[in-house]
Each structure stands twice: as structure tokens, then as C-alpha cells.
N, C-alpha and C positions, 0 to 999 in steps of 0.2 A: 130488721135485717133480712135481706134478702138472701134463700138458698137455694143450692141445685140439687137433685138426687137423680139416683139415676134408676129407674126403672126394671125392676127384674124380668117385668112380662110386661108386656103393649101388644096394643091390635096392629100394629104395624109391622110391615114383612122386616123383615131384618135380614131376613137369607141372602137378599137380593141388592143390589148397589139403588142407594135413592140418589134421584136427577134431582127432583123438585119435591117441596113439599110446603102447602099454605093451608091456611083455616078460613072455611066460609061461614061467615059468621051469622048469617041470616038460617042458615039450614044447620049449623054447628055439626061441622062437618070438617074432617080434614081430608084434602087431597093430598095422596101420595105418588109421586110417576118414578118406578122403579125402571130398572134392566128388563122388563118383562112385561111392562103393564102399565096401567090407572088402575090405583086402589082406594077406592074412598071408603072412610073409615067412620064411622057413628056409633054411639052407644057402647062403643066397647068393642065392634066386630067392623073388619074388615072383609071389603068383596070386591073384586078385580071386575070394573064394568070394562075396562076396554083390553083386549091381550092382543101381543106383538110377540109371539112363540116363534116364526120363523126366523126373521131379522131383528128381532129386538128392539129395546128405543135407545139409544147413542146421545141425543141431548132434548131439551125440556127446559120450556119457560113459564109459571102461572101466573097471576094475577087473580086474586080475592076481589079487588077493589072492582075489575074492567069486566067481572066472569070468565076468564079466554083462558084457556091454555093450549100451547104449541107444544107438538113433540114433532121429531124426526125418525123414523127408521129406515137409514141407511141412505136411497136419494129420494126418499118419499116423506114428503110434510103434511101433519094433517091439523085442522085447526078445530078443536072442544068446547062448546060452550057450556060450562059449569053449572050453569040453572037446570039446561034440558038433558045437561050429558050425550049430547049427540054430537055427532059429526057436523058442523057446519061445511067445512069446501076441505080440500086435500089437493096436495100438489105432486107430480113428478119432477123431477130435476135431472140434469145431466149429471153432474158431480154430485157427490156425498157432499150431508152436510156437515162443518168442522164446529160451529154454535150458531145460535140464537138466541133473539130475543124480544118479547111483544114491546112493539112502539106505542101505540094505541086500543081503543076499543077494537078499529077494525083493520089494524097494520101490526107487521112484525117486519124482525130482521131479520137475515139468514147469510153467514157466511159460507161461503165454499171450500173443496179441496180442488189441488189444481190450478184452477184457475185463479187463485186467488180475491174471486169476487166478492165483493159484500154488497146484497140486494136489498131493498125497501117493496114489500108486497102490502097488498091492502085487497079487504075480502069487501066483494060487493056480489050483492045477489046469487051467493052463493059459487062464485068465482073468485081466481087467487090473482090480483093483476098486477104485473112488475113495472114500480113508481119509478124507481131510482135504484144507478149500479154504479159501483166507484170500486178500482182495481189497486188494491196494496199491494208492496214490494213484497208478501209472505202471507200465507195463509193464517185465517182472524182462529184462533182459540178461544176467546170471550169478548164481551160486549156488555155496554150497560149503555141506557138511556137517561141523561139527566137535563133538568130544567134550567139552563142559567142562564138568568135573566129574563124567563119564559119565555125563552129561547129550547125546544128540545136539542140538545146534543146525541151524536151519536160518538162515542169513544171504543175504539178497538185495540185491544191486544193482539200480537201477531206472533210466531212462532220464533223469529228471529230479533227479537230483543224490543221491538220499535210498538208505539202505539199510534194511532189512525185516530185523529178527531175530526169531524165536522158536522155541523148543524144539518138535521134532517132537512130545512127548505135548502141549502144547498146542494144537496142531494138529489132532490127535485129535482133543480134545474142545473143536474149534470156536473158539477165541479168537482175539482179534487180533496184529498184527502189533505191536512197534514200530518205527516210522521217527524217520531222525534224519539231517538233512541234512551231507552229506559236502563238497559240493563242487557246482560247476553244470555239470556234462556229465554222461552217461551213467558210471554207475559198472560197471568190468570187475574182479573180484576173481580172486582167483588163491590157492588153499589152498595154507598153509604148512605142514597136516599137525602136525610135532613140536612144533611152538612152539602151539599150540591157535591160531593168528592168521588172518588173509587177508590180502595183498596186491593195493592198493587202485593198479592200474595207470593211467600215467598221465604228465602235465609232471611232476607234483610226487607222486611216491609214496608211499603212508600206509600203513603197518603199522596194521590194528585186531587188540587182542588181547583176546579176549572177559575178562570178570569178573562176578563174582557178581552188581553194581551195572548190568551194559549190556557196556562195554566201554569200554577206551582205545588213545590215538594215539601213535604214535611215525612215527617215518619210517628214512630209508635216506642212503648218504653221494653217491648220485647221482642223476641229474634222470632225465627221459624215459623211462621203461622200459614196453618196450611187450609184453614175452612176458618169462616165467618159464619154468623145469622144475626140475624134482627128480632128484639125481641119484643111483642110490641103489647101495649096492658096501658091503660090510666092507672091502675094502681101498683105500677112497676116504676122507677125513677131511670133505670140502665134500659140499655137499648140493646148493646151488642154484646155478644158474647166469643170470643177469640177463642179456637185449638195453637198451642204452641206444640208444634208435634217435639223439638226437639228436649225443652223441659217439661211436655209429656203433662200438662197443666191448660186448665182454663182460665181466660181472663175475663170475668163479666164487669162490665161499668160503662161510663158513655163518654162520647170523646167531649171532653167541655172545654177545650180550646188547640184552635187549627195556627202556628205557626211558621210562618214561610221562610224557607231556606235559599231560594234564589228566587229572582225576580222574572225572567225569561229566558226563550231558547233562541237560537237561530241557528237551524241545520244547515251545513258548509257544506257535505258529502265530501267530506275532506279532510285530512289529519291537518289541525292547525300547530306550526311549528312555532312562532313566535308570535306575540300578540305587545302590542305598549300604547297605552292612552296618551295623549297628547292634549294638556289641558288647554295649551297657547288658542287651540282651535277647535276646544271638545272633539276628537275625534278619535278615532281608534284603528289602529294601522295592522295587520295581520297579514302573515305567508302562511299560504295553504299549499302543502307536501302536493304534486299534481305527480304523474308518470314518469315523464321525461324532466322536467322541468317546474319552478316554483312559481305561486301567483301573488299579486300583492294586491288585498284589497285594504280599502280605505272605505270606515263606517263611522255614521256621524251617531252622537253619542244618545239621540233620542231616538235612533232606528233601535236601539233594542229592546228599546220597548215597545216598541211595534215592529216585532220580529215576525210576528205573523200576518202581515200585509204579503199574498201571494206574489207582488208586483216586486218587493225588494229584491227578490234570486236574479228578476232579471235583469235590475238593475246595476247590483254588485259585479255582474257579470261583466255589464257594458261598461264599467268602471275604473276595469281591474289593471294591472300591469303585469302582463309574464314577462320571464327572465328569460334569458337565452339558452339552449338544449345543453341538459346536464349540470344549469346552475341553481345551488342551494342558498338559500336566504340565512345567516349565520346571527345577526344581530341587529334591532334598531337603535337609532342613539339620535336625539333631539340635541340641536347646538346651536350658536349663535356666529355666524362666519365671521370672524375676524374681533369676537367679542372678549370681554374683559377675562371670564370666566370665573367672575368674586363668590358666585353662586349658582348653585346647580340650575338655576330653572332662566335666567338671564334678564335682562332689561331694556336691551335693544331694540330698536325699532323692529314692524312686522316684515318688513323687506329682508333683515337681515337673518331672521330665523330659518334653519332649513329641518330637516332629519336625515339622516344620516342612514343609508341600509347599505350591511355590508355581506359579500358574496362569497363562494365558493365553487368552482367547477367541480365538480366529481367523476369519477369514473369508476368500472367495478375493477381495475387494474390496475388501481393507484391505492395504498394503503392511507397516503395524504394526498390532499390536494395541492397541486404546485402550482397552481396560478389562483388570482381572486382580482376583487374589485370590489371599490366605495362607492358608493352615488351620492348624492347630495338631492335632495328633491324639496320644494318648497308647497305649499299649499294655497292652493288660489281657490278662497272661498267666492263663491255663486254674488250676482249683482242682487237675485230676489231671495227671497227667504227661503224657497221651495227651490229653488236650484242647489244641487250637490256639492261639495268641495272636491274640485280634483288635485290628484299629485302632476307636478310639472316637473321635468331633469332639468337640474340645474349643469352639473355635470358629472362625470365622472373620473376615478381613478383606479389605473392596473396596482397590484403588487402582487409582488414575489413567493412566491408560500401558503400556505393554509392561514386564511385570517378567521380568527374566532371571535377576536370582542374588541370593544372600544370603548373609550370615556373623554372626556373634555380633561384637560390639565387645570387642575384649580390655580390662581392667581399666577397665570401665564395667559396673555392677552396671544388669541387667536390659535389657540395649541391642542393638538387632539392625540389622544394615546391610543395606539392598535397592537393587539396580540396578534402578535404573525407568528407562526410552529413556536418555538421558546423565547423570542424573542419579546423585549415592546420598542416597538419606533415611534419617533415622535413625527409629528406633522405641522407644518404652518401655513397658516393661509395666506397665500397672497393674495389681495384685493385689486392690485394692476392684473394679471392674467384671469386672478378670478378659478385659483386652483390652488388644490393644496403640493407642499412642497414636503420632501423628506429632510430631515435635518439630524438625529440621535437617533441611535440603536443601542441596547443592552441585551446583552443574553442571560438568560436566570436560570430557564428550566428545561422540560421537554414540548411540552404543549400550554401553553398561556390559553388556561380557560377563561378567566374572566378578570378585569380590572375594574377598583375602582377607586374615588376620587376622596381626598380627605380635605374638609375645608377646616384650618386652620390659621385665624390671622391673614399675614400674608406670605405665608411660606405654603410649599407646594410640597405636597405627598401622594402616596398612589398608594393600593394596595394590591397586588398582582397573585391571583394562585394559579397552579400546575397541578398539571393531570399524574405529574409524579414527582415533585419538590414542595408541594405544602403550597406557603404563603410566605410571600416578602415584604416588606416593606422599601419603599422606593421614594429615592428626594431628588427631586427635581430642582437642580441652579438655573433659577431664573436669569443670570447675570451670563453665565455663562451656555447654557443651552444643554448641559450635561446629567446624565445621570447615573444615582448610583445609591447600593442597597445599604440600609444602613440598618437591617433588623432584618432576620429568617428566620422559618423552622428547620430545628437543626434535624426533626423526624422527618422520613422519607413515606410521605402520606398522599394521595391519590385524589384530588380535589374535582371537583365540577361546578360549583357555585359558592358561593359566601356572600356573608352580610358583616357591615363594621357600623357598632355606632359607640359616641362617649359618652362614660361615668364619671364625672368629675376631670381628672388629669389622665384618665386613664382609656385608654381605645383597647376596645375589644374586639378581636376577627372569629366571627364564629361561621363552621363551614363541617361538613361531613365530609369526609373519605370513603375511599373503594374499601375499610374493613367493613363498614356500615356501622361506623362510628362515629358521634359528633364531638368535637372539640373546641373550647373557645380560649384564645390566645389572647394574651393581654401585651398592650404597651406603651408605657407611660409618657402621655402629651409634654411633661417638663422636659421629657430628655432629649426630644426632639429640638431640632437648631434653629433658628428663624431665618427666614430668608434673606435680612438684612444681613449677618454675620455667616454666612452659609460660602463663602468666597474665602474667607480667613481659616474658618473651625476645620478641624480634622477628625471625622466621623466614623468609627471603628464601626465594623460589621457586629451588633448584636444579635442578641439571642431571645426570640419572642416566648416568652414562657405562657404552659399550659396552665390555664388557672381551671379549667372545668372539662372534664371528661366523660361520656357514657357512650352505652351501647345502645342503636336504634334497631341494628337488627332489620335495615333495609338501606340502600345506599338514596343519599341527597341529593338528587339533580338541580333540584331549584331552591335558591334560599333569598330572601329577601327584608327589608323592613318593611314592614307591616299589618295589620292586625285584621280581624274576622270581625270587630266591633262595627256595628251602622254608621257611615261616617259616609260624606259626602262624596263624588267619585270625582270634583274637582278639588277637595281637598288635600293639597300637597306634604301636610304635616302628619306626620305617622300618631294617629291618636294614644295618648295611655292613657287604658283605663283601669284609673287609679279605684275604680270604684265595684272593680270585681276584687280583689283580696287587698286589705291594704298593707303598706310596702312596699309595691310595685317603685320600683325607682328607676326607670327606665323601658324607653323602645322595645315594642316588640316585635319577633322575627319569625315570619312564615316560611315555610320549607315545603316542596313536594319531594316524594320518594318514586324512585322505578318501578313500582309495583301499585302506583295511582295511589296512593295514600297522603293527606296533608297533615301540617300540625301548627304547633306554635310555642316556640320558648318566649320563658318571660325573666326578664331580671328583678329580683326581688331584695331585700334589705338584708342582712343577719340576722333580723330576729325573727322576718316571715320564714327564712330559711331552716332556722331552727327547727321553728314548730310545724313545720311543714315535712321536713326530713325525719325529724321525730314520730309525726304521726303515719308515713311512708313505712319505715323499721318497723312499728307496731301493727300495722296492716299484715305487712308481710308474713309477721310471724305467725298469724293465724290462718293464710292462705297456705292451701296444703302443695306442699314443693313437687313439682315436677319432674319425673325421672332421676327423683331423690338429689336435684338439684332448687336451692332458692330461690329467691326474684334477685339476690344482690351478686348470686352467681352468672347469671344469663345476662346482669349490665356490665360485666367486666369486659373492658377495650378490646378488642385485638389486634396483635400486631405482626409483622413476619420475622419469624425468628423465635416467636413467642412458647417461654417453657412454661412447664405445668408440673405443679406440686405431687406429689404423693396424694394429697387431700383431696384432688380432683378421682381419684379411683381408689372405692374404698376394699380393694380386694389385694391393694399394695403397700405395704408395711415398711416404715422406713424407721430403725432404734434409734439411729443416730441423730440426738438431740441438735449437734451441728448443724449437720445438713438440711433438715427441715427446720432448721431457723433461718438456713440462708433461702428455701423456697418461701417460708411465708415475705420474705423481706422483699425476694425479686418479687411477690403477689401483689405487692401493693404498690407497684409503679403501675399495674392493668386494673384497679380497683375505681367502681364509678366514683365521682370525684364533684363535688360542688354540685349536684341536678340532682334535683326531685324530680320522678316519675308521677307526674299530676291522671294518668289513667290508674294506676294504682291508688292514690290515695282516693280519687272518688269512688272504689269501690267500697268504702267505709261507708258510704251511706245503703249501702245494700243487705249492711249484715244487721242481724237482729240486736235490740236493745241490750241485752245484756250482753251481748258479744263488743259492742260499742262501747258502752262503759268499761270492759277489761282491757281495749284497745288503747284508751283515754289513760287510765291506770298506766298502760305501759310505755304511753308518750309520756305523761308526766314524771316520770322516773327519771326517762332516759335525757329529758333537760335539764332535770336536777341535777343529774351526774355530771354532764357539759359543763354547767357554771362552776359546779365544784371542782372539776379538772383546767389546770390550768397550765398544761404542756402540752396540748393538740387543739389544732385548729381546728375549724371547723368542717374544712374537706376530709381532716384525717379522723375525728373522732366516729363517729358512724362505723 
């Protein structure tokens, strides 16, 4: 077993900040380059052959393997040969320099202040001569050099979030950089050497590991790591040894498998507002936020992976479609003009396929927009294989009000639904004009964020939510062209996106609200009418019951079906993978939050539910409460209007046994409700063995009690 200690006395300075420090192993020797010097170190004693007293050295590169070592004091470079310890060449410079780093025996790099430059120099005959210069959007903080595909790369970290890669012969002969935003603080890299990668130091550490494509992300299994080294011995198995400044801990071991978290980049220089793959045509259809005005570009599905061809920017460019001054791109929607709509994705011929983007004017004087517009656009793929797919206007339409979203009408031939402010109006296509037509309006809410489509049979449903009425459900008489709501939430909740998929007879609406709470509404597929009898039945307004409740504690912008599992990108069917916990009984639903964060519920069975909520309580109980509140305190709902116990302030005393049985009573209408916190329960594998077994202990109890109770469900018993 391998151990560290730490040294109470060493020949090495310590007073002083170490730049660099390697072992030369022929002369068993270590060099150290402080704040003040070269100290090389033998026998036990230290002696400074080279001092920098007036200016100092600022940064410091060595190499054992090449003999070279580079330092900077201030805008002066000088290059060391480690055998003879002399000066070979020194340089002046205009700017300071911000890092370095030796490329070869007789090259190094040097970034700039200023001017942003990063230079390639190479020493010949005792001269420093500038190879290559390439100018980043921010000054380089660090630098490494790595081999892939022995290919040298040059990769830079920049002050302002972004890193700089390109291969030294490119550099040579003049070409640019690419950048690709990492993160928003200065990026500190740290070469990994064996694994061709860099360690992207930091709160949240990223493994980049270069490829053919750019490079990809991985990470590490702990936070804060503010220095690295390499540790190197035949008779050592570990390599690196990690500082975690914030648990104040070393991590030594070697990394024994790299992987990858996405696949490539493509920088936009641009906030992308909407993004929807189109599998009809593999392509990918995106609005980039611009000044004035939105742009539409359209990328074919094998461009991202060759995201780093320099020639695509300028392509997208020549490609693209802007909007008109002041208009925003609001929604895409793939449809079939004048199609059956039996199914989401259609069967009609390629002439009939269009997408759908819809619009918004904006102004900073308008709190909404009163005017917008649909397009209708088709895709006309290239006669060669190397020719592009472009968008073509088929046509357009104005309407009235702020349009937010859109869906196709399920089994209603040729019919499209659009959220206009609280409204949904229906549309028809006519194929003599070749335009759609208004036909049905309903009013619901205040703002119609988002619709969508229920395939049932052949009866036609919608699901409609509001940025301040919840979720409706909505049935559409095909016979007659009418509609009307035949199921609500009766809470007045703050909506932005949702997801609906079926469990049997029963449809689920899961969506998050403006408390940054998620909710999933249930409503059962029997009770709904069928479209044949939908002209006679008389359909009272229901009430969608809450079957599951918790606190996320960030509000939902985006919700959808489907899952983080590897699955094809023209694969239409939302994968379950049944084969991560079993029980899984059901679609899974990805969600972004405002504050960049993703995630993913999973619907699971009642007896994964069990043991899963069970071992969730027993977690908890050992996690020490915060601000003297629980974890099952912090998942309670909120709502407006929402009272609070005595029990929530323990500095207020209530005797009366009434009263506080009417607060714990109102408590448990805000109590989380059917959801397991899956980031909680994996903390169970962090905690030590015997802390585990007592956890196990106290899941196992608490199912025992379950089955033996047989007057609370399973939302209420917990």
C-alpha cells in the first residue's frame, strides 16, 4: 500500500511560492524555480544558481526529459539548459508575460498581457526567433502541449471562460485559433500527459480529452481541486495526486477510465433560443437571439460532428434566414399540410411536409406583443450529397396577439392549435389557396405557454398550460369544429412547460410552477369520451387531481419526454431504461431549470417506490439538518397564501392541543408527496459501512411498518 507523509524539514525553500519543480534523474538532482530564483537541490542541500531579486520570476516551465527550462521575469524571458545551467538565449518583449510553456527541445510558448497574443519561439544559435502568433478573444492564463494523434496540440486557457486549441503546424502557417466556452472564470489547465487530456482546475473540475472532432468533457468524483502533480516511479501504480482545497484532502490514484459526456461543440457567438431536430430530413433547425432581430439557421445532422471544420461559420452564415427588425422566433413545429394527424410524426408524402416557425414582434414599450406571425417553410435537400439543405417560404400568416406555441390537432385531418395571450385557436388548411384559415377560439387562461397533443384512438385531446391557470385539458369535436375544457387545475399555479405521457388508463401532466414546485396531475383515459359519441355525451368540467408533489427549489423552463440514456438521435421513441433500477414502468421526463441546471424524473412501480422512499427517510435521518430544519422540510410545496405551523419556529409555543392539530392537518396538503429525491438517496453510497448497515436497518423497519399499516397510502404514510 502506497503512503504520503509530509515532511517536517526538506532542502527546499518553502518561504517562497514554487513555479516549477522536476527531478533530473541522470544527475539526481531536483530543480526547484521559486518567486526568487532556480534552486537546485542534491544531497540534502539546496543553492540558488540563478536569482531574479529585482523583478522576480511570475511563471516557469521545466522539462527533465528535453533538459530546458523557461522562466519569465516580468517582459523578459530567458531559456536554461539544465545539464550546463547556463543561459542559453533571453528574450525581451513588449508585454508581460501572462504563461508559458516548452514545446520542444528548442521551442516554447509564451502568452501575453494586452495584447492578447500567444507566440511560438524556437532557439537557434543562441537566438530566440518568433515561429508563430495567433490572437485570443482574452489573455492565455495557462497552456499545455499535447500529442494527439502525434499531432502536437497547443490548448489555452483564457481569462474570460474560453479555451484556444490548435495544432502547432497550424500555427506555423498563420491560422486561427478555436475557442469554445468552458465555464465563466479564468480557465487554469493542468496536463494529464498519458491520457492525451487537460485538467480544467477549479469548484467543478473537467477532464478535456482532445479528438479528431475538438475534444470532450468528462469530470472527476470530487469538487474544488486547486493543484495537481504527476507522480512518476516504475514502482508506483498511481500517477496523480489531486489537492481538494475545499475538503482540505488529497486524492492520490490514477485515472483508469475517461468517459465522455457530449460529443462536440459548435460555437454560435450567440444566445440559441430554440433548437428542434427534424428527423423527416436529419436536420436541425435553430433561432440565434441576434440585436435587433432573430436568425434561423438550419444544420445537417452530421455537421456536428464536424463542428470544427473552420469553413462551417461561414457557411451557416450564407445559409441562414433573419427575421424582420424586432422579431422573435417563439416556437418550431414540424406538420404535415393538410394531413390526417393520426400521429405525431405523419406519413405523407415529402412535398407535403413543412415546419412551422412562429413569431413575435417585440418592443421595450409593449409588456406583450400584439402582433406575430407563422411561416410555413419546406426543406429542399441539395441534387449532390455535398450540397446543403435549404429552407424555402412556403407562406405566411399574421395574427392578433402574442403567439407562444403550437401543436398539430390529433385525429382532425389538416388542423393546427396556437396559443395566442390566453387563448387556443384552431386553424385549417386549405389546400385550393394554399393557406391556413381561422376557424375555433377558446379562452382558458392569461398566457398559453405551451400545448400539446394527446393521441388517443380516434378522439382528439389537447393539453394546454398557463403562465397563471395551471393545465387544462381540452376536447376537440371533430364533427363539429368546437371546443371545450372538460378537466382543470382547480390551483392557481404558474406554468412554462410540461410533459404528458400514459400509465395504463391513466394520463399524467407533469410540469413545474413559478413556486419552484413540481407537480404531476393525473387523468384517467376511461373517463374521457370518444370521438364517435362526443356530439351526443354531455361533458362536465373536471377536476385533475394532484397525485405527486415536491419542492425543486428552482423554477422549470423546459420539460419534456426523454431521457440522458445513449439512444440514437433519429430515434423517435423515448427509450426506458428498464435496466437502470427495475420497476421503472414508464417514460422518462427531462426538465431544464433557470438557473442552467437539468434533471430527470422517472415513474417507477409501488414497490420500487417503497424501497426507494424508505431508504430516502433513512438517509435523511443521518444527514445533519440544516438551519435546524430536515431534508423533508425543505421538499414541502409552496403556495400563496401558504400558513405555517408553530412547529416551523421553535421559539413559539402554542398549548392548545386544537389548534395545532388543525396546523399539522393544514401541513400536510404542502407535504412532498409520491417523489423520491434520487440525489439524496445516492448519497448513501458515500457514507461509511457501518453507517450503511444502520441506514438498511432503518429502511427495513420502515417497510415493515408500511405493510403492516393498512390505512395510509403510500403518498401519505412517509
Amino acid at each position: 500500500m502506497t503512503t504520503i507523509k509530509e515532511l517536517s524539514e526538506s532542502p527546499f525553500d518553502k518561504s517562497k511560492v514554487t513555479l516549477s519543480l522536476v527531478y533530473v534523474s541522470e544527475r539526481n538532482t531536483f530543480v526547484q524555480v521559486t518567486s526568487v530564483g532556480v534552486n537546485f537541490v542534491k544531497g540534502g542541500k539546496g543553492v540558488y544558481i540563478i536569482c531574479k531579486n529585482e523583478f522576480g520570476i511570475q511563471h516557469a516551465s521545466a522539462d527533465a526529459n528535453l533538459r530546458l527550462l523557461v522562466f519569465s521575469s516580468s517582459r523578459f524571458v530567458s531559456v536554461v539548459d539544465l545539464n550546463t545551467h547556463h543561459t542559453r538565449a533571453s528574450l525581451e518583449l513588449d508585454n508581460e508575460v501572462s504563461c508559458l510553456v516548452i514545446s520542444s527541445s528548442q521551442g516554447f510558448v509564451i502568452g501575453e498581457w494586452n495584447s492578447g497574443a500567444v507566440c511560438l519561439y524556437e532557439v537557434q544559435d543562441g537566438e530566440i526567433l518568433l515561429k508563430g502568433r495567433i490572437f485570443c478573444s482574452a489573455t492565455s492564463c495557462s497552456m499545455c502541449i499535447l500529442s494527439h494523434l502525434h499531432t502536437p496540440r497547443l490548448v489555452v486557457g483564457l481569462l474570460n471562460g474560453y479555451i484556444a486549441d490548435i495544432s502547432l503546424e497550424a500555427m506555423l502557417m498563420g491560422s486561427a485559433a478555436r475557442e469554445t466556452l468552458i465555464r465563466m472564470q479564468p480557465v487554469q489547465l493542468f496536463n494529464l500527459e498519458s491520457h492525451n487530456a487537460v485538467l480544467c482546475l477549479g469548484e467543478v473540475p473537467l477532464i478535456i480529452i482532445l479528438c479528431d472532432t475538438g475534444f470532450q468533457l468528462t469530470g472527476i468524483d470530487f469538487n474544488d481541486v486547486a493543484a495537481c502533480a504527476i507522480i512518476e516511479g516504475s514502482h508506483i501504480s498511481s500517477k496523480y495526486i489531486f489537492l481538494s482545497q475545499s475538503e482540505n484532502s488529497l486524492a492520490f490514484g490514477n485515472i483508469v477510465d475517461l468517459k465522455k459526456l457530449n460529443s462536440c461543440f459548435l460555437g454560435l457567438k450567440a444566445t440559441v433560443t430554440r433548437v428542434k431536430y427534424i428527423a423527416w430530413w436529419n436536420v436541425f433547425v435553430m433561432s440565434v437571439r441576434r440585436n435587433e432581430k432573430d436568425q434561423i439557421l438550419l444544420l445537417m445532422g452530421h455537421e456536428l460532428a464536424n463542428s470544427w471544420v473552420p469553413q462551417n461559420e461561414l457557411l451557416i452564415e450564407l445559409f441562414s434566414i433573419e427575421l424582420l427588425g424586432n422579431e422573435r422566433c417563439v416556437f418550431f413545429e414540424t406538420v404535415v399540410l393538410g394531413g390526417s394527424n393520426e400521429s405525431p410524426n405523419g406519413n405523407e408524402a415529402d412535398k407535403d411536409k413543412a415546419i412551422l416557425l412562429g413569431t413575435t414582434f417585440a418592443f421595450p414599450d409593449e409588456q406583450l406583443p400584439r402582433s406575430s406571425r407563422f411561416i410555413w417553410y419546406s426543406v429542399e435537400q441539395g441534387k449532390l450529397i455535398s450540397e446543403r439543405p435549404q429552407l424555402r417560404q412556403i407562406g405566411s400568416k399574421d395574427v392578433e396577439g402574442a403567439l407562444q406555441c403550437c401543436c398539430i390537432v390529433p385525429n382532425y385531418v389538416g388542423r393546427i392549435a396556437l396559443g395566442v395571450n390566453g387563448c387556443i385557436a384552431l386553424y385549417s388548411w386549405n389546400a385550393a389557396d394554399s393557406v391556413f384559415v381561422a376557424e375555433e377560439t377558446i379562452c382558458i387562461g392569461t398566457i398559453v405557454t405551451r400545448v400539446l397533443p394527446i393521441f388517443q384512438g380516434d378522439a382528439s385531446y389537447m393539453v394546454a398550460f398557463d403562465a397563471r391557470h395551471s393545465c387544462f385539458f381540452i376536447q376537440v369535436d371533430t364533427f363539429q369544429g368546437s371546443l371545450e375544457i372538460v378537466a382543470r387545475d382547480s390551483e392557481p399555479r404558474g406554468v412554462m412547460d410540461g410533459a404528458v405521457f400514459q400509465l395504463g388508463n391513466i394520463y399524467n401532466i407533469c410540469f413545474g410552477d413559478d413556486y419552484y414546485n413540481f407537480f404531476c396531475l393525473s387523468r384517467g383515459a376511461s373517463t374521457l369520451p370518444s370521438a364517435s359519441n362526443a356530439t351526443s355525451a354531455t361533458v362536465s368540467s373536471g377536476k385533475l387531481e394532484t397525485s405527486a408533489q415536491y419542492h425543486l427549489g428552482d423554477m422549470v423552463t423546459a420539460m419534456q419526454l426523454g431521457s440522458f440514456a445513449p439512444c440514437s438521435v433519429t430515434n423517435i421513441a423515448v427509450p426506458i431504461p428498464t435496466t437502470l433500477i427495475p420497476g421503472i414502468c414508464g417514460p422518462q421526463v427531462v426538465f431544464g431549470t433557470s438557473h442552467g441546471a437539468f434533471g430527470t424524473i422517472t415513474p417507477v412501480s409501488n414497490e420500487t417506490y417503497l424501497l426507494l422512499k424508505a431508504l430516502e427517510v433513512a438517509v435523511s435521518s443521518v444527514v445533519p439538518a440544516l438551519g435546524g430544519f430536515e431534508h423533508v422540510t425543505y421538499r414541502e410545496v409552496l403556495r400563496a397564501g401558504q400558513e405555517r405551523g408553530y412547529s416551523r419556529n421553535a421559539s413559539f409555543e402554542n398549548a392548545n392541543v386544537v389548534s395545532s392539530g388543525v396546523f399539522d392537518k393544514r401541513r400536510k396538503r404542502y407535504l412532498s408527496r409520491c417523489v423520491c429525491s434520487g440525489d439524496l438517496i445516492e448519497s448513501f453510497l458515500t457514507f461509511s459501512q457501518t453507517i450503511q448497515q444502520r441506514i438498511l436497518r432503518e429502511a427495513e423497519s420502515r417497510i415493515k411498518s408500511c405493510y403492516f399499516s393498512m390505512n395510509s397510502s403510500l403518498g401519505e404514510f412517509f
